[in-house]
C-alpha positions, -999 to 999 in steps of 0.1 A, spaced: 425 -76 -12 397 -100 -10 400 -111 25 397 -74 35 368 -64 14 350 -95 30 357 -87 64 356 -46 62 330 -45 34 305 -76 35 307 -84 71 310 -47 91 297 -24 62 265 -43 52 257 -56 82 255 -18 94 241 -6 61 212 -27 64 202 -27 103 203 10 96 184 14 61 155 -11 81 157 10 116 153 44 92 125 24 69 102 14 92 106 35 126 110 3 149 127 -6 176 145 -35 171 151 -45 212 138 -70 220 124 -82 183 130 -115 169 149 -114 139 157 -144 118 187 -145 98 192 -171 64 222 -180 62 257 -173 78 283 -163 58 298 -132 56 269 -105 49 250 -130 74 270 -127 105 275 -85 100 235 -87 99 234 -111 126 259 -94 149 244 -58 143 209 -69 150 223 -86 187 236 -52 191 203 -37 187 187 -58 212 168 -82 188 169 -123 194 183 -136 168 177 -166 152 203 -180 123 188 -210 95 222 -227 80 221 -259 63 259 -261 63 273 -279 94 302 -257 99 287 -230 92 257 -237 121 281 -250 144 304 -217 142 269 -195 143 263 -214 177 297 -205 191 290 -168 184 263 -172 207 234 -173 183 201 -194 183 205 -215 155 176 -234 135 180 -259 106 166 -246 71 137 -276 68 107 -249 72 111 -239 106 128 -206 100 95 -202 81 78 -204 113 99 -175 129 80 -142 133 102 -107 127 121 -95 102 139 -117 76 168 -118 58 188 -139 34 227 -145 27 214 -176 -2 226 -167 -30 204 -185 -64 212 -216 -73 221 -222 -109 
């Protein structure tokens, strides 16, 4: 059960939930756009892969190795999370979750 709600739910349904919340917010066209996602994990790659469909450049900030290297291989522009992300222009969004 929990593999599915990740994959259905986390990846597919907010990943679509929020492009289309910020598309109906704002009024903006997204083509084109740089958009930088924080993080890769499963809320981060439905944002990720919904904004590429859109038209925007994405831009993905991981720390983890793996998780970077597999954000690469999806074909996404991938930045480390030392403050350059900070630089990035566009809309942000985050898949941190607090530290304790």
């Amino acid at each position: 059960m929990r593999v599915t709600k990740q994959l259905l739910d986390s990846r597919h349904g907010t990943g679509q939930s929020t492009m289309d919340g910020i598309v109906r917010a704002t009024n903006i066209l997204l083509a084109g756009m740089p958009i930088v996602v924080a993080g890769y994990g499963w809320v981060g790659k439905g944002i990720a892969m919904r904004a590429r469909g859109l038209g925007a450049q994405v831009t993905v900030c991981e720390v983890a190795p793996v998780a970077a290297l597999e954000a690469c291989m999806d074909g996404f522009r991938v930045a480390s999370d030392d403050g350059s992300c900070q630089e990035e222009p566009g809309l942000h969004h985050s898949d941190r979750q607090p530290r304790t």
